[in-house]
C-alpha positions as CSV (number, residue, x, y, z in Angstrom):
1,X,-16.5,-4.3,7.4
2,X,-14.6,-2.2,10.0
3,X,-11.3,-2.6,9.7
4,X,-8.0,-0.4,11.6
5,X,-5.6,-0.2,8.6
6,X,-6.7,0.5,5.2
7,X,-3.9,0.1,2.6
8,X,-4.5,2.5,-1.2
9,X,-2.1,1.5,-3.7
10,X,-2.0,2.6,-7.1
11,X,-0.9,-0.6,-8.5
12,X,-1.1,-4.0,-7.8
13,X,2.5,-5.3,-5.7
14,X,2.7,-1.5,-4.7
15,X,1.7,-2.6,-1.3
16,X,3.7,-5.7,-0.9
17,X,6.7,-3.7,-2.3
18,X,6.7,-1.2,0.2
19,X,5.2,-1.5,3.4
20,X,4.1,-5.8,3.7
21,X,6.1,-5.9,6.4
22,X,4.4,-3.4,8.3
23,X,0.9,-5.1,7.3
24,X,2.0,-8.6,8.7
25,X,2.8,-7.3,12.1
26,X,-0.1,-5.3,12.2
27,X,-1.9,-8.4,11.6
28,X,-0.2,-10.3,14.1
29,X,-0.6,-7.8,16.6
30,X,-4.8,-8.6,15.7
31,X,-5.7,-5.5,13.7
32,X,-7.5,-6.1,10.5
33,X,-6.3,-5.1,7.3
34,X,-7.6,-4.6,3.7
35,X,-5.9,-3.0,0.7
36,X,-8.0,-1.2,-2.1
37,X,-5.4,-1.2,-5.7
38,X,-6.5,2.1,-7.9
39,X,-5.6,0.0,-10.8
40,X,-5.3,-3.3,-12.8
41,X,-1.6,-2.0,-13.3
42,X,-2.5,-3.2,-16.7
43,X,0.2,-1.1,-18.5
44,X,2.8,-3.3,-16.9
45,X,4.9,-4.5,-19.3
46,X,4.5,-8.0,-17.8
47,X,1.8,-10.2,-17.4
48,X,-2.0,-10.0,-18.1
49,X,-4.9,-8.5,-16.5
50,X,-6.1,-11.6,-15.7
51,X,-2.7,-13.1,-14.4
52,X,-2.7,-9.7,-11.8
53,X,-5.8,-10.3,-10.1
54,X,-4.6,-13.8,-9.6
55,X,-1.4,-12.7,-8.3
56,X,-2.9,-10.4,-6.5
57,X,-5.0,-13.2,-4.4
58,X,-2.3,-15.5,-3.5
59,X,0.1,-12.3,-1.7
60,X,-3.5,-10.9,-0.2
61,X,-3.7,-14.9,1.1
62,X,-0.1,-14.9,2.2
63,X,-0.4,-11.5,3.5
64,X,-3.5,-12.8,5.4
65,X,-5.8,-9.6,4.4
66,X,-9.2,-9.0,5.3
67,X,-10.1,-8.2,2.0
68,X,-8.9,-6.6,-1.3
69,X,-10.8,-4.3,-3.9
70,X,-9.7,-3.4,-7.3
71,X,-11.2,0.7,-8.3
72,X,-10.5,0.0,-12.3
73,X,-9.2,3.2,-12.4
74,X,-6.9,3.9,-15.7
75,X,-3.3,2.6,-15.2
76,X,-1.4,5.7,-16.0
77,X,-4.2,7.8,-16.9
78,X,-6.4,8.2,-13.4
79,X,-6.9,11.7,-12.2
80,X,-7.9,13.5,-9.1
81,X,-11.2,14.2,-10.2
82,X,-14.8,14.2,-8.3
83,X,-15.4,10.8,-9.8
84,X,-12.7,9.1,-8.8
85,X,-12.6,10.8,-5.3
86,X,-15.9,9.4,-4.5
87,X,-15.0,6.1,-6.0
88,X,-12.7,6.5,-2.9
89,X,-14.7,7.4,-0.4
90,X,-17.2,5.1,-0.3
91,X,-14.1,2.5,0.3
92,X,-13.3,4.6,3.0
93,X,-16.5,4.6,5.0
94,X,-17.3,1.1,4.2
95,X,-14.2,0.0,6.0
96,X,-13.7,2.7,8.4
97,X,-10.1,2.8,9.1
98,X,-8.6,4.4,11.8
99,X,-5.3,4.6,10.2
100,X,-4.2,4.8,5.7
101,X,-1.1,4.3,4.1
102,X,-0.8,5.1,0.4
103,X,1.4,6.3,-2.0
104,X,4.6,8.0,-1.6
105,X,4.6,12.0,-2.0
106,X,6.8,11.4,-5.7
107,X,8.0,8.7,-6.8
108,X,9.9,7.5,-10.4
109,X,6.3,6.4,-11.6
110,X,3.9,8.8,-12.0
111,X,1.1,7.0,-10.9
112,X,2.3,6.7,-7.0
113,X,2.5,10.5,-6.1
114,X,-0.7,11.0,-7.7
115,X,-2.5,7.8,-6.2
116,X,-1.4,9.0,-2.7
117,X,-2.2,12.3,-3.1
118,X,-5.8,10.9,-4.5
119,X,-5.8,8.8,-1.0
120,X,-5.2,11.9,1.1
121,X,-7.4,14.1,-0.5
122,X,-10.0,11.6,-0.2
123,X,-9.1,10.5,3.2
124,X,-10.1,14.1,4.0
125,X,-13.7,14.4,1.8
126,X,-14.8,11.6,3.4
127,X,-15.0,13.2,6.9
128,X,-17.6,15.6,5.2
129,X,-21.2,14.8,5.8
130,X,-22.5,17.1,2.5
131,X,-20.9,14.4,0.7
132,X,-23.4,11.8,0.2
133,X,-22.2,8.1,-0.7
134,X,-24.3,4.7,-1.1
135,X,-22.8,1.1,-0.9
136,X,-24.5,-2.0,-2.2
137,X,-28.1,0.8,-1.4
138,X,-27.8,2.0,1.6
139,X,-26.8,5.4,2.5
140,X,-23.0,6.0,4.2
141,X,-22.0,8.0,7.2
142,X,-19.1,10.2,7.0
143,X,-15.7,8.7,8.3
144,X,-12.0,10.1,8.2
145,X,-9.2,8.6,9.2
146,X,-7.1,9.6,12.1
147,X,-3.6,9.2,10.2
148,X,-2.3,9.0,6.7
149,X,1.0,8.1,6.0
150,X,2.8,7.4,3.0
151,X,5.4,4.4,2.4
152,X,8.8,5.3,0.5
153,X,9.0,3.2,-2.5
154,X,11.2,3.4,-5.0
155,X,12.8,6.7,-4.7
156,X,14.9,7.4,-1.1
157,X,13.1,9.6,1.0
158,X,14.1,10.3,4.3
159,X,11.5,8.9,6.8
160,X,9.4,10.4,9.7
161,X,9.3,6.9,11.5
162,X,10.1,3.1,10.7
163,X,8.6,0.0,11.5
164,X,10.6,-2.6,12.6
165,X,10.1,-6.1,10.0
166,X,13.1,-8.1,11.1
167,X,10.9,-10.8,11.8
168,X,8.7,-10.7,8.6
169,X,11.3,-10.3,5.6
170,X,11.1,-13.2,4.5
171,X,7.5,-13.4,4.1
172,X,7.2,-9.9,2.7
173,X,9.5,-11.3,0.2
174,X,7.0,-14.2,-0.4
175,X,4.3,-12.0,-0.5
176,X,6.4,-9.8,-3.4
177,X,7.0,-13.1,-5.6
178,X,3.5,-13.9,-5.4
179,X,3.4,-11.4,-8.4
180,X,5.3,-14.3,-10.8
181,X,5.0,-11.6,-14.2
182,X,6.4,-9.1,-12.7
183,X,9.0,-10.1,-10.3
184,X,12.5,-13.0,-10.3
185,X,11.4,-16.3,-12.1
186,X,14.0,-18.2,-13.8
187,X,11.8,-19.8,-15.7
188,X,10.1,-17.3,-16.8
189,X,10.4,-16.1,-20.4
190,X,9.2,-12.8,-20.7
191,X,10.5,-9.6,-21.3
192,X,13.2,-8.4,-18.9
193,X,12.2,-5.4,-16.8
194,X,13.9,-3.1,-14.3
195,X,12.1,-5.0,-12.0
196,X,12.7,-8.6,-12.7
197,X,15.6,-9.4,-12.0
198,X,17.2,-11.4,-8.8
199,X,19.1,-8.1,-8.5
200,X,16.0,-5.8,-7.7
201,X,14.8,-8.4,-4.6
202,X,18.6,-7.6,-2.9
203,X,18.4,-3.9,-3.8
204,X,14.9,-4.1,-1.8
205,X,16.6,-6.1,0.7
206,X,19.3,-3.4,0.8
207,X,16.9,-0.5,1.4
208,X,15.2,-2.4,4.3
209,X,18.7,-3.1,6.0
210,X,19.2,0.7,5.9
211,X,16.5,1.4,7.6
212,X,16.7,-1.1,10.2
213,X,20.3,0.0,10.4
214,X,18.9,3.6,11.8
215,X,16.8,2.0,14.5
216,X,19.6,-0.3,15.5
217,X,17.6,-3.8,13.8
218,X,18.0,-5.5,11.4
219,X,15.4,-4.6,8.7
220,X,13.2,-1.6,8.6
221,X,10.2,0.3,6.4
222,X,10.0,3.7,6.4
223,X,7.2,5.9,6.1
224,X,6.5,10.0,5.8
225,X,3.5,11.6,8.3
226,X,1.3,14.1,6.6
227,X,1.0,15.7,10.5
228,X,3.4,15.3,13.5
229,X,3.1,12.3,15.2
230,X,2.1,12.1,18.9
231,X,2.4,9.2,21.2
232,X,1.7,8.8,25.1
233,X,5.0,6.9,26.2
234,X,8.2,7.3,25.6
235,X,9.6,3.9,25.9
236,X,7.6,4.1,22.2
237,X,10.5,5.8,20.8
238,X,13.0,3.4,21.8
């Protein structure tokens, strides 16, 4: 399946939390869109395995992906290694995207730095044809990606472009609370986290205002380019 944005997310919700907006417009523009999660995010402090994948269906529903794939990679523990690059890869040139967005260059976890630098690396391998990959048998061409670029997630980093979501906030939002472990439920009753609270859903909010402020909207997501960006008009920049 061909599709023109592939999203790589180290966790679960990393995708919804930083750049869902940008994923429903694209879909509403008509591009197809699938998300491969490195990980279960099964270190979470909150919620099950089992509870995740779940979670995960109803935002990829909401979201209105064309599919999702789970790598099982080690929560906290994956590597940039030959093993897991090629895990990659064959994701890659099964869906053929023209454009990726992962992980942001560092973040306060760990896991997102080294989950987008794992995307860009393999973004990159995968355009080599020595580099022989099967899925479900048969043999895969070689495929790379025209553009990476990296959402900001938890830490402020100043962006090479945003997106304008003013239309879609509130069902990025839905698409966040989809994740009912992890994020605001008041009737939830376990352990608080950083991330749990109402408060962390305005502080989101917050971040998304100031980036719409600096395009002049009213809610924006910003994202870093691993090359200059190039365009052919420039009513584009407006």
């Amino acid at each position: 399946m061909k599709v023109d944005i592939l999203c790589i997310s180290a966790h679960p919700d990393d995708i919804e939390l930083s750049c869902a907006g940008t994923v429903l417009k694209s879909i509403d523009q008509g591009k197809k869109v699938a998300i491969v999660d490195l990980t279960e995010g099964e270190l979470g402090s909150r919620g099950s395995v089992k509870e995740r994948y779940q979670e995960a269906a109803d935002a990829s529903k909401i979201l209105g992906l064309s599919d999702r794939v789970n790598l099982q990679m080690a929560d906290g523990f994956f590597e940039i290694n030959e093993e897991n690059l090629k895990r990659l890869i064959v994701q890659i040139r099964r869906f053929q995207p023209e454009i990726v967005l992962c992980n942001a260059l560092s973040d306060r976890h760990p896991d997102h730095g080294r989950g987008g630098d794992l995307a860009s690396r393999a973004c990159f391998l995968s355009g080599l044809i020595k580099i022989e990959t099967q899925y479900e048998g048969e043999k895969q061409n070689q495929w790379r990606p025209k553009a990476v670029y990296r959402y900001i997630q938890d830490r402020y980093m100043k962006p090479d472009f945003i997106v304008d979501i003013s239309e879609y906030v509130d069902q990025k939002i839905e698409s966040i609370l989809a994740y009912k472990t992890q994020f605001y439920d008041p009737n939830s009753n376990e352990i608080e986290t950083p991330i749990s609270g109402k408060d962390f859903i305005e502080f989101l909010k917050g971040r998304w205002a100031g980036f719409g402020r600096t395009i002049n909207v009213e809610y924006g997501e910003g994202f870093t380019a691993e090359r200059t960006v190039g365009i052919e008009d420039l009513n584009h920049l407006l």
